[in-house]
One Martini backbone bead per residue (centre of mass of N, CA, C, O) as a GRO file, in nm:
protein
  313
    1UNK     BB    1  -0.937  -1.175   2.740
    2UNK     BB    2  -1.086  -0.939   2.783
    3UNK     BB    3  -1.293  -0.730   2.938
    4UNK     BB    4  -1.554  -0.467   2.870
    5UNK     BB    5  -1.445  -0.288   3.084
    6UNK     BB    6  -1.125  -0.310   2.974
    7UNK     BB    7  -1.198  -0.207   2.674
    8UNK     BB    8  -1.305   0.039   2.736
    9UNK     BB    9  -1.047   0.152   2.928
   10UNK     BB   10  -0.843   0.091   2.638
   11UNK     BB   11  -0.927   0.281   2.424
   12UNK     BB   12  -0.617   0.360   2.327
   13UNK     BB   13  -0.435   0.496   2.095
   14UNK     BB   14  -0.122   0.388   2.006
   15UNK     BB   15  -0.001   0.708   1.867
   16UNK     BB   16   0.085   0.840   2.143
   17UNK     BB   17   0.314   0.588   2.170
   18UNK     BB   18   0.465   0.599   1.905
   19UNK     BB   19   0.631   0.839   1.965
   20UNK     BB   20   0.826   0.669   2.210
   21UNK     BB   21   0.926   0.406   2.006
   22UNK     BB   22   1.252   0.545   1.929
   23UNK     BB   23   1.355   0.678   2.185
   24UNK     BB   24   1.487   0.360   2.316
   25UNK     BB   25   1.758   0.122   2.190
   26UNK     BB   26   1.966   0.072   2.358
   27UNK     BB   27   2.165  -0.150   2.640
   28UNK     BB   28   2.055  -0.086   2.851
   29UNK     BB   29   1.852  -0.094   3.077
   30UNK     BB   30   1.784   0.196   3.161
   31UNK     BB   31   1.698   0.243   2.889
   32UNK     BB   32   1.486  -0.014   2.793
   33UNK     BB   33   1.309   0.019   3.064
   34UNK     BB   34   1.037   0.174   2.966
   35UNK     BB   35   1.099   0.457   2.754
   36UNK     BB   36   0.912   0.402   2.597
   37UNK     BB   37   0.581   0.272   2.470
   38UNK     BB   38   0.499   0.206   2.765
   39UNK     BB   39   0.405   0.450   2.860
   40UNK     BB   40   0.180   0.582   2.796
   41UNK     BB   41  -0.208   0.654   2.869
   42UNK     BB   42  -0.341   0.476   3.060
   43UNK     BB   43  -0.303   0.561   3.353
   44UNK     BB   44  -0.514   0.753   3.357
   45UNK     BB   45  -0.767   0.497   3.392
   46UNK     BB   46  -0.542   0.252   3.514
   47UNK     BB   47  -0.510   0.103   3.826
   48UNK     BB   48  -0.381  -0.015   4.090
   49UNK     BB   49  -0.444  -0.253   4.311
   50UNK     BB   50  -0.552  -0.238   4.634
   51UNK     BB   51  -0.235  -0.403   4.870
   52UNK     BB   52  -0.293  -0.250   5.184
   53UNK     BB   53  -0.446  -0.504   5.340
   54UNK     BB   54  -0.215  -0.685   5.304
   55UNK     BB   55  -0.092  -0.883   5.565
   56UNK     BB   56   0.136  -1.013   5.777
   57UNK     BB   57   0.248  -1.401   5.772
   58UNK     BB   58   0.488  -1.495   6.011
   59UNK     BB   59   0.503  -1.788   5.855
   60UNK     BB   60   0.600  -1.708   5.603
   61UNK     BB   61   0.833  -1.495   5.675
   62UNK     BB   62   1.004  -1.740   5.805
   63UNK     BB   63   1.108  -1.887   5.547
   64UNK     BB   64   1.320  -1.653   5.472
   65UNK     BB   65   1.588  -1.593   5.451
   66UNK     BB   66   1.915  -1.408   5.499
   67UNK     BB   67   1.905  -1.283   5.222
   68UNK     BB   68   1.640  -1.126   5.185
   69UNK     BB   69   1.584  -0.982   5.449
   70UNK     BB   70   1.784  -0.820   5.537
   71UNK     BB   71   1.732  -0.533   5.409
   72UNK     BB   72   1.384  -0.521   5.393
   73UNK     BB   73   1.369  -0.627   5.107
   74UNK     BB   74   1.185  -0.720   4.773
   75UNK     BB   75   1.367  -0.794   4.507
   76UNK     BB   76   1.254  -0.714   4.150
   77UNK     BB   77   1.221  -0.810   3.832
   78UNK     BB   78   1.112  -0.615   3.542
   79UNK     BB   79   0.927  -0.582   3.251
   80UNK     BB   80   0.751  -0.275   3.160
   81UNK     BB   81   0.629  -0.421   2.817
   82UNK     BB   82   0.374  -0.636   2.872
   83UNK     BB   83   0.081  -0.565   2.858
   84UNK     BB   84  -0.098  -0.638   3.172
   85UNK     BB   85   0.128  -0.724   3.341
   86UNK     BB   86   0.339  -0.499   3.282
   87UNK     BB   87   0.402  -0.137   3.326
   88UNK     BB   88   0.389   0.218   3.303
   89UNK     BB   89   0.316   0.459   3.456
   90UNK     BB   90   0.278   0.761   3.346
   91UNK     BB   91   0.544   0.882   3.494
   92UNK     BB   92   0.781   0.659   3.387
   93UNK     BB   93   0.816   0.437   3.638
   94UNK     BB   94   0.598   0.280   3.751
   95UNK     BB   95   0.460  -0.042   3.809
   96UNK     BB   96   0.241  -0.207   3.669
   97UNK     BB   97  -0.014  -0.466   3.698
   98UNK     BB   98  -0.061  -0.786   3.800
   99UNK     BB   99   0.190  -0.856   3.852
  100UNK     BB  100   0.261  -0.584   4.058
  101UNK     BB  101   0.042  -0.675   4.264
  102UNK     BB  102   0.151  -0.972   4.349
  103UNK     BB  103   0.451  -0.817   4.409
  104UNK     BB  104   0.325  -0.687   4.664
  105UNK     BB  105   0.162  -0.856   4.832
  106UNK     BB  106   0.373  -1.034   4.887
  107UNK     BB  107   0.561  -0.844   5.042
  108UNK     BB  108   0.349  -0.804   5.249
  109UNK     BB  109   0.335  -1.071   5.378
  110UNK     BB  110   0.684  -1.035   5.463
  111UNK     BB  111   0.722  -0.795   5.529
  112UNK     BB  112   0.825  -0.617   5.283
  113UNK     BB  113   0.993  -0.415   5.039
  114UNK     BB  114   0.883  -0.364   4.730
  115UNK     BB  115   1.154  -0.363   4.479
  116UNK     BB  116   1.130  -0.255   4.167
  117UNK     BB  117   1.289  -0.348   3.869
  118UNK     BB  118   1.399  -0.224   3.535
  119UNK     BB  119   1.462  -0.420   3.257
  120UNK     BB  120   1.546  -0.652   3.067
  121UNK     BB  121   1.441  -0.976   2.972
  122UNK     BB  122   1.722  -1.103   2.928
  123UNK     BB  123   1.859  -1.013   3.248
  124UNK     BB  124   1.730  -1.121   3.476
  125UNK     BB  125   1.766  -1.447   3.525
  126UNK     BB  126   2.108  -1.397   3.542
  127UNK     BB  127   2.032  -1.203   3.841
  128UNK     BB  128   1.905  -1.409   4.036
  129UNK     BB  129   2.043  -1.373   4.367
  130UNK     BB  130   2.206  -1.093   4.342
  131UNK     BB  131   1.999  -0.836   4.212
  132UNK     BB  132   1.780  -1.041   4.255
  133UNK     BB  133   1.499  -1.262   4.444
  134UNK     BB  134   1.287  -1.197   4.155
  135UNK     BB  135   1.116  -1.289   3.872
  136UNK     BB  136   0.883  -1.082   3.748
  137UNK     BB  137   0.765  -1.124   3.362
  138UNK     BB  138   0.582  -1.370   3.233
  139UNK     BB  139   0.703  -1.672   3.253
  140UNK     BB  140   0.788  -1.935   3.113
  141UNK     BB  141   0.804  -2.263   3.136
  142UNK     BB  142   1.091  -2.403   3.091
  143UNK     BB  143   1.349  -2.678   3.031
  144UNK     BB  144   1.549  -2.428   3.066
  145UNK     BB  145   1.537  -2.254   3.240
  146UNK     BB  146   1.554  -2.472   3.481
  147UNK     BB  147   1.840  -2.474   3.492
  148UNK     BB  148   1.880  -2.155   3.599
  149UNK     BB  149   1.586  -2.190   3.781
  150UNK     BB  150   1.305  -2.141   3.954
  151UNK     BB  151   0.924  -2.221   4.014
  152UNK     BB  152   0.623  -2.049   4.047
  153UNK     BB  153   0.305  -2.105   3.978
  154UNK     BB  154   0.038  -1.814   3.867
  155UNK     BB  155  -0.031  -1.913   3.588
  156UNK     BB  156  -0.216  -1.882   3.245
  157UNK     BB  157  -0.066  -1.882   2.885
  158UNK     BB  158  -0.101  -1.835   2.593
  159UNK     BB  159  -0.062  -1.779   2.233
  160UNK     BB  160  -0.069  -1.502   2.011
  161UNK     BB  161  -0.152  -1.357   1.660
  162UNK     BB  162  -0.119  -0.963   1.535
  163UNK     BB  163  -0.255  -0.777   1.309
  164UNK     BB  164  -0.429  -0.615   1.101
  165UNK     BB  165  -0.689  -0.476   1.004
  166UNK     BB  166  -0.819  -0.754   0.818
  167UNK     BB  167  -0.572  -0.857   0.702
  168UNK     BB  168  -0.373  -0.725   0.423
  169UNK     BB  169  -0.144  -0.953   0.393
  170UNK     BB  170  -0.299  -1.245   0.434
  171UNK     BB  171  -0.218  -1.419   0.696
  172UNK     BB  172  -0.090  -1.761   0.778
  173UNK     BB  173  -0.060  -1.933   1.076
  174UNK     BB  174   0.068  -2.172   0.896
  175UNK     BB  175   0.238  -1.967   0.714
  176UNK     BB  176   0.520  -1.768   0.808
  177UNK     BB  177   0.672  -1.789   0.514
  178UNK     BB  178   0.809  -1.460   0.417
  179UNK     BB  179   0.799  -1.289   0.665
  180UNK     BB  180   0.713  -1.043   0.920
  181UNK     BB  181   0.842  -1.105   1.240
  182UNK     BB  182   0.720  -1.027   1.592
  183UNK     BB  183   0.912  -0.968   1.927
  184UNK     BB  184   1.027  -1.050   2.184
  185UNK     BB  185   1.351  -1.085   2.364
  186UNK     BB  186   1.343  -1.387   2.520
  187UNK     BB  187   1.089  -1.533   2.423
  188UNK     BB  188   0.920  -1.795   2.340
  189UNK     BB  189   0.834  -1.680   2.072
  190UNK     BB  190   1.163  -1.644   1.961
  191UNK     BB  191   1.196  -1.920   1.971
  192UNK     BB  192   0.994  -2.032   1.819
  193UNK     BB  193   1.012  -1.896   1.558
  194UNK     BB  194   1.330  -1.972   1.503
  195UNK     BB  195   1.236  -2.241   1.428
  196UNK     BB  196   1.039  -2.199   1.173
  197UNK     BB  197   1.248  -2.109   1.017
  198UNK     BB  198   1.407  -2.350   0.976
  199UNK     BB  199   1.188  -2.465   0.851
  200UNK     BB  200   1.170  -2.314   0.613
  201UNK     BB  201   1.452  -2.390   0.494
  202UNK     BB  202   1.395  -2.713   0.455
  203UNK     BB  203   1.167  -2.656   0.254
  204UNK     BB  204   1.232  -2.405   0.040
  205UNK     BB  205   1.148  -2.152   0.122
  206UNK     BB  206   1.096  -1.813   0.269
  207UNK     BB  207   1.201  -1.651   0.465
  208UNK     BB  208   1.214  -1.490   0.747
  209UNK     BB  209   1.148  -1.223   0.965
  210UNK     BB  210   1.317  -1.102   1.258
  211UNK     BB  211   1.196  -0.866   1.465
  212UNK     BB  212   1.396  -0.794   1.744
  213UNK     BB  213   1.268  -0.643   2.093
  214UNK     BB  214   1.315  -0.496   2.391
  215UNK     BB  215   0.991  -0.459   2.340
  216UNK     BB  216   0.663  -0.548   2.270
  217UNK     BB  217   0.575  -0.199   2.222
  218UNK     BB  218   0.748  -0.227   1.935
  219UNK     BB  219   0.616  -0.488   1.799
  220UNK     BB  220   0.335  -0.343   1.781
  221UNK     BB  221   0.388  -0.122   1.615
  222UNK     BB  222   0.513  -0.231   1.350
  223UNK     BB  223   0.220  -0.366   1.278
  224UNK     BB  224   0.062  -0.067   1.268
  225UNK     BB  225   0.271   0.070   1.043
  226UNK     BB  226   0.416  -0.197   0.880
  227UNK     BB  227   0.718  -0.336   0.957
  228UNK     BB  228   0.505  -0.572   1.025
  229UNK     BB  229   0.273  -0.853   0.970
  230UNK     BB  230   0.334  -0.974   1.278
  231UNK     BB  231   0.282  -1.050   1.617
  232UNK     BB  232   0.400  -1.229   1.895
  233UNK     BB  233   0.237  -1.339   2.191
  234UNK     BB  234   0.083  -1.336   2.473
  235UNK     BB  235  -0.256  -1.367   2.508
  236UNK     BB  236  -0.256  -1.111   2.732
  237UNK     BB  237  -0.076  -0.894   2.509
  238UNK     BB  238  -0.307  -0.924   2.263
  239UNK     BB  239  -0.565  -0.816   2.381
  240UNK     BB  240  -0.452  -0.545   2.490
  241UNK     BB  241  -0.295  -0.427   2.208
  242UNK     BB  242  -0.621  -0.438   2.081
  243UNK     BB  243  -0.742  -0.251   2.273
  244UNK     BB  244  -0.579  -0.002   2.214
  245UNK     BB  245  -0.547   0.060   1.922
  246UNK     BB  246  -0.817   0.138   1.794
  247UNK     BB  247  -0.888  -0.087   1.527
  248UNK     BB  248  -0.567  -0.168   1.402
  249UNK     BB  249  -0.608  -0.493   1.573
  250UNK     BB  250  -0.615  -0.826   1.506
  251UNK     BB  251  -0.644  -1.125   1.546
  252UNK     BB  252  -0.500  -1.483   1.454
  253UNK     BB  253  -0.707  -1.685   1.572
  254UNK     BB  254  -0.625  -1.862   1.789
  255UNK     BB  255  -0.508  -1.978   2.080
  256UNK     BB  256  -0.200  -2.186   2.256
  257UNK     BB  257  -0.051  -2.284   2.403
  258UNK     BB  258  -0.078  -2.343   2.738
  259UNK     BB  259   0.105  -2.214   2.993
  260UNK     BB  260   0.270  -2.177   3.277
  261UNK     BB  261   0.328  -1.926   3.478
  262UNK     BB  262   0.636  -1.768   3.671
  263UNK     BB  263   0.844  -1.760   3.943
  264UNK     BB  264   1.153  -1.655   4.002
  265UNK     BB  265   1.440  -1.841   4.124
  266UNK     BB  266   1.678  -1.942   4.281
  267UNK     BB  267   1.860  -2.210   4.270
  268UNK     BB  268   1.830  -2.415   4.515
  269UNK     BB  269   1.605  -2.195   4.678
  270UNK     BB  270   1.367  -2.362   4.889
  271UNK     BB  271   1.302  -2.162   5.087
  272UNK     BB  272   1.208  -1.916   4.896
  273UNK     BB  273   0.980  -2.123   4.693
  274UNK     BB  274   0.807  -2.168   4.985
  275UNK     BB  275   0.708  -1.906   5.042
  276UNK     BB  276   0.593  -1.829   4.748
  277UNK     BB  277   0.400  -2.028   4.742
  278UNK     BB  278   0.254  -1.969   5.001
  279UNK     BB  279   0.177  -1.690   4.942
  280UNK     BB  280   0.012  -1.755   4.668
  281UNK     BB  281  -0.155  -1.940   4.789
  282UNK     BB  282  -0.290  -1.718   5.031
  283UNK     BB  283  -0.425  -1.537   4.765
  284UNK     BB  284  -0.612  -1.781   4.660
  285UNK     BB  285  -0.739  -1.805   4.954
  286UNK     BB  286  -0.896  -1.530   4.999
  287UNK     BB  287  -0.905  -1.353   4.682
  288UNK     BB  288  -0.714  -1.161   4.576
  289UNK     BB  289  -0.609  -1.296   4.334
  290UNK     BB  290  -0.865  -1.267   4.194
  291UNK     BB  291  -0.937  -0.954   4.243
  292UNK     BB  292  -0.702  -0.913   4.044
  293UNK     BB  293  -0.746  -1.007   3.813
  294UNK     BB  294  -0.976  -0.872   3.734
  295UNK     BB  295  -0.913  -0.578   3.749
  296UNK     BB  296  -0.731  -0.701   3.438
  297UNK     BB  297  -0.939  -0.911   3.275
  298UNK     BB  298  -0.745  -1.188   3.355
  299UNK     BB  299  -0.940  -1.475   3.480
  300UNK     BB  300  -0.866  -1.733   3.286
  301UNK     BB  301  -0.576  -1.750   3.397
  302UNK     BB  302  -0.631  -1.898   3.637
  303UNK     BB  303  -0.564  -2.063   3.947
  304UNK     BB  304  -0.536  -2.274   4.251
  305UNK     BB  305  -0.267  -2.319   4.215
  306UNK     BB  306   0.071  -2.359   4.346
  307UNK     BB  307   0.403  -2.429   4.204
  308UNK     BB  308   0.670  -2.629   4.217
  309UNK     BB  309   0.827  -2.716   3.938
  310UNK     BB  310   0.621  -2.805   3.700
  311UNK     BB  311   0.539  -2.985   3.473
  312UNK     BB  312   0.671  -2.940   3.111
  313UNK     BB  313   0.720  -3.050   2.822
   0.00000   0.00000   0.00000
C-alpha cells in the first residue's frame, strides 16, 4: 500500500533500529511507549503534515462537554511503533505518522492544544474517559472493544503477514501451525492468531509459537533476525516495515479482512463522539484529510465518511 515516493525516502535498514530492539522491555507505559526499535531514523527524511492551516470551528468546538474542553487540551493516548499510523520523530519524544496529523488536525477543529501520550496499546481503551479524551491508535472496531468504548470510523485497514525475503522459511499463509508468529500485545492479529493456534490444537497439529511484544517494532524485528517466522500486522504497518527493511522483508500473499480504522471515545460520551464525527468529516470535505493520507502513501485506505459506532461483522 505505500507509494513509490514513500518507499523512496523510507528505504532504510531496519539495522539501525535494531541497536534499541531490546532498549526497552519494562512494563510500564513510559517505559514501553516508543523507547525502543520506534526510534529509528526515518524522521530524518519523513516530517509530519503541516496541519497549522487547519482552524477552529466554532459550531463543531462547541458540541464537546466540559469534561474535555476545561483543560484546554484535547488529550489522547496513542501506542507509538505502528508506523505509518503513530510512531516517534528522530528525537524520541514526538508522535508523528498520519494518525497523529489527523489528532492535531482535529485539536486545531476544537480550538484546543493537543497534547499526545505515548502508552502500551492495551492500556490505552482502559483509560479513555480519565486518562485521555481519545484514544488514536489504529484501533480495529470489533464488537468487544464496543462494549468498553465509542468509536468514530476514519480509516480502512486490512490485515497481511511478512516473512523474511524469499521465505526461506517456506512459511504457508494457510497452514501456520508449528510456526513462530510475532505480533504486537493486544490487537485484533493477537486475538486471530490465538485463535488459529487453538485450532491447531483441535486438529492434531503442532502448536503456534505467538510471540507477544508490546511495540510492533519488535515483532518486525524478530522476523528479519530470524527468531519468528511470520508477524501479523495491519496491512499498512506491513507494508510500511517491508519498505523500511531494505529488501529484508517481503509481504506473504495479499491483504484481507479489511475492517474500518476508528478513534475510540468514552461510552456513552454522545456529545464528544458527535464533536469527533463531526471534527473528522470536515477534514474529509476539506481536503485536508486526503492531502494528510497522500503524504504518507496510504490513500488507499481513505474513507468518505465518518461514522459513530459503523455496524462490523
Amino acid at each position: 500500500m505505500q507509494s513509490t515516493k514513500l518507499k523512496s525516502i523510507m528505504a532504510i535498514a531496519l539495522s539501525s533500529a535494531m541497536l534499541f530492539a531490546t532498549a526497552a522491555c519494562g512494563t510500564s507505559d513510559k517505559a514501553d511507549a516508543g523507547t525502543d526499535s520506534a526510534k529509528g531514523s526515518d524522521a530524518a527524511t519523513i516530517t509530519s503534515y503541516d496541519v497549522s492551516s487547519v482552524e477552529k470551528d466554532d459550531t463543531i468546538a462547541a458540541l464537546l462537554p466540559e469534561s474535555v474542553t476545561k483543560d484546554g487540551k484535547l488529550t489522547i493516548g496513542t501506542n507509538p511503533s505502528y508506523a505509518p499510523a503513530e510512531f516517534l520523530d528522530a528525537d524520541g519524544k514526538t508522535q508523528i505518522g498520519y494518525d497523529m496529523d489527523l489528532a492535531r488536525a482535529m485539536g486545531n477543529i476544537f480550538g484546543l492544544e493537543t497534547e499526545i501520550v505515548s502508552s502500551n496499546f492495551d492500556t490505552i481503551i482502559p483509560a479513555i474517559g480519565s486518562k485521555y479524551d481519545l484514544g488514536i491508535a489504529a484501533f480495529t472496531i470489533t464488537k468487544e472493544r464496543m462494549e468498553s468504548v465509542d468509536f468514530v470510523s476514519y480509516f480502512t485497514a486490512g490485515m497481511g503477514y511478512a516473512v523474511a525475503t524469499g521465505n526461506p522459511k517456506n512459511v504457508d499463509e494457510n497452514d501456520l501451525c508449528s510456526l513462530n508468529v510475532a505480533v504486537e500485545t493486544g490487537t485484533v492479529e493477537e486475538e486471530a492468531i490465538n485463535k488459529t493456534a487453538k485450532q491447531c490444537k483441535a486438529d492434531g497439529k503442532k502448536d503456534i509459537t505467538i510471540q507477544s511484544s508490546k511495540q510492533q517494532t519488535d515483532a518486525t524485528t524478530a522476523v528479519v533476525t530470524g527468531k519468528a517466522d511470520v508477524f501479523f500486522a495491519d496491512s499498512p504497518v506491513v507494508g510500511y516495515a517491508i519498505a523500511q527493511t531494505d529488501g529484508q522483508l517481503e509481504q506473504l500473499g495479499k491483504d484481507f479482512d479489511e475492517v474500518p480504522n476508528a478513534i475510540a471515545i468514552k461510552k456513552g460520551d454522545s456529545q464528544t463522539a458527535e464533536a469527533v464525527q463531526k471534527a473528522m468529516q470536515k477534514l474529509m470535505d476539506d481536503g485536508t484529510y486526503t492531502k494528510i493520507l497522500q503524504h504518507w502513501g496510504v490513500e488507499s485506505g481513505a474513507l468518505d465518511k465518518a461514522e459513530i459506532n459503523p455496524a462490523v461483522e
